[in-house]
Backbone as JSON Lines, residues from 0, in Angstrom:
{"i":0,"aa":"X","n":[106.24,160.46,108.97],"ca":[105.99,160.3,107.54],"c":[104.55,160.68,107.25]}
{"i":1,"aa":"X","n":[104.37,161.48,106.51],"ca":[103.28,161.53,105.49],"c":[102.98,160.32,104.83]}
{"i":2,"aa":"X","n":[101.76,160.03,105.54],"ca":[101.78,158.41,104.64],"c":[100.82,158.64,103.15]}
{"i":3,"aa":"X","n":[99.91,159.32,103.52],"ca":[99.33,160.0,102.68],"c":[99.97,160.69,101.21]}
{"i":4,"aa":"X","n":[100.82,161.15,101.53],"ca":[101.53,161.84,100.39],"c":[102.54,160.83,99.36]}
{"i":5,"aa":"X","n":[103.33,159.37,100.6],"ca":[103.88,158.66,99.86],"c":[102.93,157.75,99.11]}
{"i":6,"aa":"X","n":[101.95,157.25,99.67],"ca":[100.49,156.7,98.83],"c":[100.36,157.66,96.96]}
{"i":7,"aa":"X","n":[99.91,158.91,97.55],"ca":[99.8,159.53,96.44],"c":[100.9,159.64,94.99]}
{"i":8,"aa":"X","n":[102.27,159.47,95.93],"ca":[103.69,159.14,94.89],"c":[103.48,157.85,94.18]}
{"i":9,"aa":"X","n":[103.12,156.74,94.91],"ca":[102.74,155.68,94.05],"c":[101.5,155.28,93.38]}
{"i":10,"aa":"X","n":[100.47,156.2,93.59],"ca":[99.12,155.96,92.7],"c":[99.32,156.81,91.76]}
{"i":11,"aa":"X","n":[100.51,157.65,91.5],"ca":[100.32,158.98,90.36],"c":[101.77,158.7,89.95]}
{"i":12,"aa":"X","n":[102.76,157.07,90.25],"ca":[103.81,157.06,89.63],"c":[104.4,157.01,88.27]}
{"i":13,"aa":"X","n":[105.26,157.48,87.86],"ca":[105.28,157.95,86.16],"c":[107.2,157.75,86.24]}
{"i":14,"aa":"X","n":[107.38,157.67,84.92],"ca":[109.15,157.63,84.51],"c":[109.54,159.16,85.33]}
{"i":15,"aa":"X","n":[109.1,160.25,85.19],"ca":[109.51,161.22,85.93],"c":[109.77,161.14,87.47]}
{"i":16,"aa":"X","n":[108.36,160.54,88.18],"ca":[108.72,160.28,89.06],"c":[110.22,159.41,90.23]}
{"i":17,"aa":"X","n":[110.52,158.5,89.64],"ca":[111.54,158.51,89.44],"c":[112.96,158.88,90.45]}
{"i":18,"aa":"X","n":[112.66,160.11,90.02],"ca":[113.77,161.29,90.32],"c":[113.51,161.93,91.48]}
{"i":19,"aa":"X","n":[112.09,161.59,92.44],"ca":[111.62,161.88,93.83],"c":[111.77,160.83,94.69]}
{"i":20,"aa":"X","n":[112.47,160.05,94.66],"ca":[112.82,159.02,95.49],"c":[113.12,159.54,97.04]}
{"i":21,"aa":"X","n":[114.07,160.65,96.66],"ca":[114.93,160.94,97.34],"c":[113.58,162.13,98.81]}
{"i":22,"aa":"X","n":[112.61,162.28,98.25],"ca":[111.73,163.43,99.06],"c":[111.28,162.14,100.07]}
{"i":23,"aa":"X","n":[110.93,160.81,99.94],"ca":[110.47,159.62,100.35],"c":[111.19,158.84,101.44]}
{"i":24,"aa":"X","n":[112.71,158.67,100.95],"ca":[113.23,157.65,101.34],"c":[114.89,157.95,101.6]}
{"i":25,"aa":"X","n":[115.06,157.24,102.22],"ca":[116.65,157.67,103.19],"c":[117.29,157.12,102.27]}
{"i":26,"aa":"X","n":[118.79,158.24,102.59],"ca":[119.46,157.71,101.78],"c":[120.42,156.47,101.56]}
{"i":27,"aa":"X","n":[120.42,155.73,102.39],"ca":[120.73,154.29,102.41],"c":[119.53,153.34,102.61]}
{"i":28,"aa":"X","n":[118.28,153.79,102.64],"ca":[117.05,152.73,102.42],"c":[117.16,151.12,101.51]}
{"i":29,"aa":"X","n":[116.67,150.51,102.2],"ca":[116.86,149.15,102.04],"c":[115.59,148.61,101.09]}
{"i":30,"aa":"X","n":[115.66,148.19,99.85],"ca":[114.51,147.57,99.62],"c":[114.5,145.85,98.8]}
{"i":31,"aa":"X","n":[113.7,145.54,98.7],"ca":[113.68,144.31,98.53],"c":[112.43,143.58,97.88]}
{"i":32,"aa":"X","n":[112.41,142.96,96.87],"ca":[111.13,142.38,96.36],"c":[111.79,141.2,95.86]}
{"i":33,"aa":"X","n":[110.54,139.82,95.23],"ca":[110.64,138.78,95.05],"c":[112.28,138.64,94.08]}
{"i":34,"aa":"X","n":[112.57,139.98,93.45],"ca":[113.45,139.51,92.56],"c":[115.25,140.41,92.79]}
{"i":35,"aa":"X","n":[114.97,141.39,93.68],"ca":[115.65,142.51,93.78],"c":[116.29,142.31,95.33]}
{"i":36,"aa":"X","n":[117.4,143.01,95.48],"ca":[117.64,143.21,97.15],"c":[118.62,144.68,97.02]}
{"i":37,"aa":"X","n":[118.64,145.55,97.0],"ca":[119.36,146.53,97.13],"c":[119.0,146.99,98.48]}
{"i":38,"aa":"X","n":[120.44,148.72,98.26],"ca":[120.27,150.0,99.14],"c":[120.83,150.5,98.5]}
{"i":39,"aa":"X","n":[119.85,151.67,99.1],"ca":[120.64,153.06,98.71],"c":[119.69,153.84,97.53]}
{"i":40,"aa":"X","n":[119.79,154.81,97.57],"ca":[118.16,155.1,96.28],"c":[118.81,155.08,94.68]}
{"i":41,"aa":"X","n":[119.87,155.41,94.53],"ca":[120.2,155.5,93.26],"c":[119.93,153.5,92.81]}
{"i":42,"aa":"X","n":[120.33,152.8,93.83],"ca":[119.78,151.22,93.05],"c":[118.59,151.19,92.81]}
{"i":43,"aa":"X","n":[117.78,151.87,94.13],"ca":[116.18,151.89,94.34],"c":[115.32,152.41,92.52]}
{"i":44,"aa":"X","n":[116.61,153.41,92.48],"ca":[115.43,154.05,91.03],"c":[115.83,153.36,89.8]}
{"i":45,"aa":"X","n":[117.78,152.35,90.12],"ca":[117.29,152.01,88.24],"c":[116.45,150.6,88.95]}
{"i":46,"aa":"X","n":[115.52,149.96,89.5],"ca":[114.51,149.38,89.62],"c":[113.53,150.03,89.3]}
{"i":47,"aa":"X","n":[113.45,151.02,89.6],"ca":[112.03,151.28,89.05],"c":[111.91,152.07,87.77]}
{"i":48,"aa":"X","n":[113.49,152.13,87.53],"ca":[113.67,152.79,86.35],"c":[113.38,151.51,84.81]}
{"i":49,"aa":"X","n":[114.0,150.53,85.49],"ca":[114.04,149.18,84.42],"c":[112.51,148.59,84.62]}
{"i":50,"aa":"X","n":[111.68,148.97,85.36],"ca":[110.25,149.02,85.55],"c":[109.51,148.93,83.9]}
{"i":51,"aa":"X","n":[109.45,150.71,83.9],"ca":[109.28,151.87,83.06],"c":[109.99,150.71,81.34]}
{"i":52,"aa":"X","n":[111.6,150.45,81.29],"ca":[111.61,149.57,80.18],"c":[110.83,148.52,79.34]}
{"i":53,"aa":"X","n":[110.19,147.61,80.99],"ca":[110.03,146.31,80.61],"c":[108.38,146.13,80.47]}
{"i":54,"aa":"X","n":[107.77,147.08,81.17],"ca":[106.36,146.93,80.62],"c":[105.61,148.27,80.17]}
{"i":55,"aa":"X","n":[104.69,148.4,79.33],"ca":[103.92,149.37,78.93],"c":[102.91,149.67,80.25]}
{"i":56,"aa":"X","n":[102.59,151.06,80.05],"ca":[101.45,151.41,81.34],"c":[101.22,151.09,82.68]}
{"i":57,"aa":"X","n":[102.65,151.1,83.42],"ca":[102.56,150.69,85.03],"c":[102.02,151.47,85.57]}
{"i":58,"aa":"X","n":[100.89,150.89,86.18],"ca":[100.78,151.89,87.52],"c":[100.15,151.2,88.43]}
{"i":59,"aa":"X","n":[101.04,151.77,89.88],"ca":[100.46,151.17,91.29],"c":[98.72,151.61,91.8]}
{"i":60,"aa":"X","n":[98.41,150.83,92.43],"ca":[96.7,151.56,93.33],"c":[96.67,150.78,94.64]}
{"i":61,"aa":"X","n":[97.38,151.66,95.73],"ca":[97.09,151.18,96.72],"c":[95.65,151.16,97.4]}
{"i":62,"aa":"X","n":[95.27,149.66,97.36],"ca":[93.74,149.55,97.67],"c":[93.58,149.71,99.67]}
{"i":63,"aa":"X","n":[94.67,149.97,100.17],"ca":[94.42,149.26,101.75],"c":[95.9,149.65,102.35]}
{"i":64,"aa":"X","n":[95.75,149.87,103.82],"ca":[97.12,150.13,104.36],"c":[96.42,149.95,105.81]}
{"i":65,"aa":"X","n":[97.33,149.24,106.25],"ca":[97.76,148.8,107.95],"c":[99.01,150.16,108.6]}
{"i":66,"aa":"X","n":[98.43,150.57,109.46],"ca":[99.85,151.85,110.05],"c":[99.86,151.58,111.88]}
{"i":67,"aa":"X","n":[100.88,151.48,111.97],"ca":[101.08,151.47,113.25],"c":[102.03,152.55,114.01]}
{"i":68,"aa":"X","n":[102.56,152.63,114.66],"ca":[104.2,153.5,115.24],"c":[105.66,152.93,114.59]}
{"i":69,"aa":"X","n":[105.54,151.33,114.07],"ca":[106.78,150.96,113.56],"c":[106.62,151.13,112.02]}
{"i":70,"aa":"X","n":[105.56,151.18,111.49],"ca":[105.31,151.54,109.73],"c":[104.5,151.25,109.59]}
{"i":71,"aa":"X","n":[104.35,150.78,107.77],"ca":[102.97,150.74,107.3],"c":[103.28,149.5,106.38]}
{"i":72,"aa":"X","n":[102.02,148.78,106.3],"ca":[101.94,147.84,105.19],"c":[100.99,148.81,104.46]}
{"i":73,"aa":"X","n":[101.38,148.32,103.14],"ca":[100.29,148.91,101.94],"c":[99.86,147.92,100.97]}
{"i":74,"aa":"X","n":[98.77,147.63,101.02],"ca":[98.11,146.8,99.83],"c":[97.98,147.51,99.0]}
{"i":75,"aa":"X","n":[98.38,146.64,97.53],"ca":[98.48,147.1,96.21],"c":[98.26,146.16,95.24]}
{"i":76,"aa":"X","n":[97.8,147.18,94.17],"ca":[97.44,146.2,92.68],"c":[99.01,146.8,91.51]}
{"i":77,"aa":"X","n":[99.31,145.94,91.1],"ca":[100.36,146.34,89.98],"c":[99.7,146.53,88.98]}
{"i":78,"aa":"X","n":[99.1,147.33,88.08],"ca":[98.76,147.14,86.71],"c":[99.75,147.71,85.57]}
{"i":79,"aa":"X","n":[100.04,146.81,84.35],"ca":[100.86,146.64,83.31],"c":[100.04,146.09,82.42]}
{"i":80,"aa":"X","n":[100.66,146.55,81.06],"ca":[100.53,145.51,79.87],"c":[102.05,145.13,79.42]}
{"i":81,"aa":"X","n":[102.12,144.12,78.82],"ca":[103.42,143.71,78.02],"c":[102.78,143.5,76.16]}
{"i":82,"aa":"X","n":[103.56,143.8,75.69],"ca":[103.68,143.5,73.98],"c":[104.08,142.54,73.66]}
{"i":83,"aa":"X","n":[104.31,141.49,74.33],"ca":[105.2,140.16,73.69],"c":[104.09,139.22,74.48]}
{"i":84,"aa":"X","n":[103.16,139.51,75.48],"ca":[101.85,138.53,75.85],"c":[101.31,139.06,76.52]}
{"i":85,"aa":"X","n":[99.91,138.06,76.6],"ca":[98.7,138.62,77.4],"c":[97.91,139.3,76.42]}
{"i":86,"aa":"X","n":[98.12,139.03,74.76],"ca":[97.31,139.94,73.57],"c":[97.01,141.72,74.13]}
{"i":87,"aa":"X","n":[97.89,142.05,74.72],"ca":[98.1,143.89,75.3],"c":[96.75,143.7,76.46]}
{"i":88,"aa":"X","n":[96.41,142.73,77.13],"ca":[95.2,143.01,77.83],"c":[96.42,143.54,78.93]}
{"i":89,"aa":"X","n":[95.63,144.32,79.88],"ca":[96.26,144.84,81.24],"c":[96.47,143.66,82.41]}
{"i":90,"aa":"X","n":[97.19,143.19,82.71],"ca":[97.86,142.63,83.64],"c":[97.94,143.0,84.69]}
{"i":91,"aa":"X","n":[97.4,142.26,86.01],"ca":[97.28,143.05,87.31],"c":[98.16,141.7,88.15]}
{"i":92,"aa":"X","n":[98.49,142.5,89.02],"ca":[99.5,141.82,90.41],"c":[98.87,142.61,91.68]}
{"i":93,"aa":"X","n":[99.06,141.24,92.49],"ca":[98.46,141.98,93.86],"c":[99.87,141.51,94.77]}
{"i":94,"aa":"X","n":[100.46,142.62,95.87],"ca":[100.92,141.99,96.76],"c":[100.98,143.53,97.95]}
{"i":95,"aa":"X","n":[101.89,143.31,98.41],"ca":[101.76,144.11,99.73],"c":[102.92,144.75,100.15]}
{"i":96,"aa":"X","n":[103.24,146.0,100.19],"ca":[104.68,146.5,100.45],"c":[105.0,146.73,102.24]}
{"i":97,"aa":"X","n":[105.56,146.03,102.94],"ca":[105.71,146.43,104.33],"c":[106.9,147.6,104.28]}
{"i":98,"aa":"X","n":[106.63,148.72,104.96],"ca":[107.68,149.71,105.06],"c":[107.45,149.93,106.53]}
{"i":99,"aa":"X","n":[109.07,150.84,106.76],"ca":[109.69,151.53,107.72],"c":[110.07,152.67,108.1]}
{"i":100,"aa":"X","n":[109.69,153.68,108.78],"ca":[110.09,154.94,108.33],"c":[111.67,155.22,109.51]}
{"i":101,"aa":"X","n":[112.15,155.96,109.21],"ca":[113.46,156.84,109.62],"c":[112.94,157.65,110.78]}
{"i":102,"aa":"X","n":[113.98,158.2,111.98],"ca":[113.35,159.5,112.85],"c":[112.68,160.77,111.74]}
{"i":103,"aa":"X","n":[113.67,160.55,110.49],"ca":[113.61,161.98,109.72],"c":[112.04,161.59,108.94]}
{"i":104,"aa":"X","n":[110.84,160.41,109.05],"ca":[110.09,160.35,108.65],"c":[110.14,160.03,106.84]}
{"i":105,"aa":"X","n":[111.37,159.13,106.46],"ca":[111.46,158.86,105.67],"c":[111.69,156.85,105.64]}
{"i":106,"aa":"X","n":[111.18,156.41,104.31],"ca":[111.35,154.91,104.13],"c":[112.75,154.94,104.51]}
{"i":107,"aa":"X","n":[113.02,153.95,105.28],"ca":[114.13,153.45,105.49],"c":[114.08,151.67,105.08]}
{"i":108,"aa":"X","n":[113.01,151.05,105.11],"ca":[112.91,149.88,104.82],"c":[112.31,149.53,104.12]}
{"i":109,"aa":"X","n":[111.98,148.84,102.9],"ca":[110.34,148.64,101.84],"c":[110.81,146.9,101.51]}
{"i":110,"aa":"X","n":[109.8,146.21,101.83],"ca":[110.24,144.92,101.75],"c":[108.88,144.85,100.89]}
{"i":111,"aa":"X","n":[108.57,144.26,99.51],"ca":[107.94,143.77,98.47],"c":[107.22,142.18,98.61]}
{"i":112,"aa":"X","n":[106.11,141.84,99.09],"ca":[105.58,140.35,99.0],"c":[104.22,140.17,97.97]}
{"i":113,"aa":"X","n":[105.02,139.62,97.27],"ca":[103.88,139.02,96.09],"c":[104.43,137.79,95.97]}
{"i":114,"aa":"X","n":[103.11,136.79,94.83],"ca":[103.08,136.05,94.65],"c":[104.23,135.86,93.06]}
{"i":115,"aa":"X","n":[105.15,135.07,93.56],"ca":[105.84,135.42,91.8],"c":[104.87,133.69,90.76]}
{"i":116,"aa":"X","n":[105.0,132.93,91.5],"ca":[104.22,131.62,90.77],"c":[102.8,132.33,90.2]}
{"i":117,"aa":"X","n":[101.71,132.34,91.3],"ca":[100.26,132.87,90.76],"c":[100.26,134.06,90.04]}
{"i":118,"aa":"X","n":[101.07,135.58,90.64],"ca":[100.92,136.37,89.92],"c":[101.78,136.82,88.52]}
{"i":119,"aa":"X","n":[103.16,136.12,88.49],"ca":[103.77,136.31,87.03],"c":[103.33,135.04,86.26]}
{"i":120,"aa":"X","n":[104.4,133.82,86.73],"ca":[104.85,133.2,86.21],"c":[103.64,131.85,85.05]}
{"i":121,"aa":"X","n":[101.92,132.29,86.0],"ca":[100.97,131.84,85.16],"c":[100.7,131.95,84.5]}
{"i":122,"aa":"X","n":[100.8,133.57,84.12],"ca":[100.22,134.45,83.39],"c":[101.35,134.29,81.81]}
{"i":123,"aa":"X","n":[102.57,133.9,81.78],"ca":[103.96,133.96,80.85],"c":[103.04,132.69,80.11]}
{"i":124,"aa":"X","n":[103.37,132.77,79.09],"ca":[103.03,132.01,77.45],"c":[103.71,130.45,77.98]}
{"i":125,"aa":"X","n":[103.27,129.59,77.68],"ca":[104.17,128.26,78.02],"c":[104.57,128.08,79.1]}
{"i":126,"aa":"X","n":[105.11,128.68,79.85],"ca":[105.48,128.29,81.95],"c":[103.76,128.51,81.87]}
{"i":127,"aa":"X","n":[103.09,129.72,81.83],"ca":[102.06,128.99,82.91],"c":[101.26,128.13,82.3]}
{"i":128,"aa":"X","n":[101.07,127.18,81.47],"ca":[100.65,126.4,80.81],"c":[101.02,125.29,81.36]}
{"i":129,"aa":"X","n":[102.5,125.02,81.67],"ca":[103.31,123.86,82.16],"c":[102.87,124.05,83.44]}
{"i":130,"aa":"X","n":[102.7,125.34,83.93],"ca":[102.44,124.95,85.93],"c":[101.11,125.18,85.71]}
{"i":131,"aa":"X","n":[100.15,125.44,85.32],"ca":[98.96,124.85,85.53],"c":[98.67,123.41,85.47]}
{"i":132,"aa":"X","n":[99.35,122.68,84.2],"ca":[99.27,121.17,83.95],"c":[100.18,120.68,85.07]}
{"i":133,"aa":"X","n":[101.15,121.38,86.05],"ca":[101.41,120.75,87.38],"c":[100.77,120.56,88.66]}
{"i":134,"aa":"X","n":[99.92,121.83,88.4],"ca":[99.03,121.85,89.48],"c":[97.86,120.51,89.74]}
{"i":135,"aa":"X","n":[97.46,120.27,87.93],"ca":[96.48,119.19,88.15],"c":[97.14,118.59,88.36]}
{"i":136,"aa":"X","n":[98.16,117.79,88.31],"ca":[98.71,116.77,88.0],"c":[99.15,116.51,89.94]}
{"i":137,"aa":"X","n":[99.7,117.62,90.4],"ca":[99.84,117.05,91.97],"c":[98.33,117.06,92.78]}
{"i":138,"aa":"X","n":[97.65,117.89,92.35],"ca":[96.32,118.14,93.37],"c":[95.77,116.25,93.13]}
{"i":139,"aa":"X","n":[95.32,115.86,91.95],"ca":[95.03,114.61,91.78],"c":[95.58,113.5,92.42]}
């Protein structure tokens, strides 16, 4: 694998992009994040297709990557805005994608670890209001 080049697919990812899944990743590739579990790329893209729906201005920046002979972890920032909160400020997520490549040098595995409590669910109008006032409330 070109790790380099799949880096570059996700720092320059766009709704078009999309439709290059397939130059990346096998065609029964497995992926998985806090909210998702598919295979196969056509599931892979309406995820990242319903991406593109749900927030204004995504884009990945992988800050960091671990590579070995079995794959790569990649550290990453999510940046988004949403229209319904956060007053349109940009919204950032940090977590870490562990992947796998194929003999053919393609993802065969992408497993997604972020924080869904610290990095969504604080940030949402009223939940994180209620889990911040939980947090004091157990730390005390």
């Amino acid at each position: 694998m070109n790790l380099d080049r799949l880096i570059d697919f996700y720092n320059s990812f766009a709704p078009d992009s999309v439709a290059r899944f397939p130059e990346f990743y096998s065609p029964d590739a497995w992926f998985k994040d806090p909210f998702n579990e598919v295979r196969g790329i056509p599931a892979i893209q309406r995820i990242f297709s319903h991406m593109f729906k749900q927030v204004d201005e995504p884009r990945f920046v992988v800050v960091d990557q671990v590579v070995d002979a079995g794959g790569a972890m990649l550290v990453w920032e999510f940046c988004f805005r949403v229209r319904l909160w956060g007053k349109g400020q940009t919204q950032v997520m940090r977590g870490v994608s562990h992947l796998r490549f194929d003999t053919d040098g393609k993802v065969c595995y992408h497993r997604d670890y972020w924080d869904t409590g610290e990095e969504l669910y604080m940030k949402l109008p009223g939940l994180g209001l209620l889990m911040r006032g939980l947090r004091r409330v157990l730390a005390a």
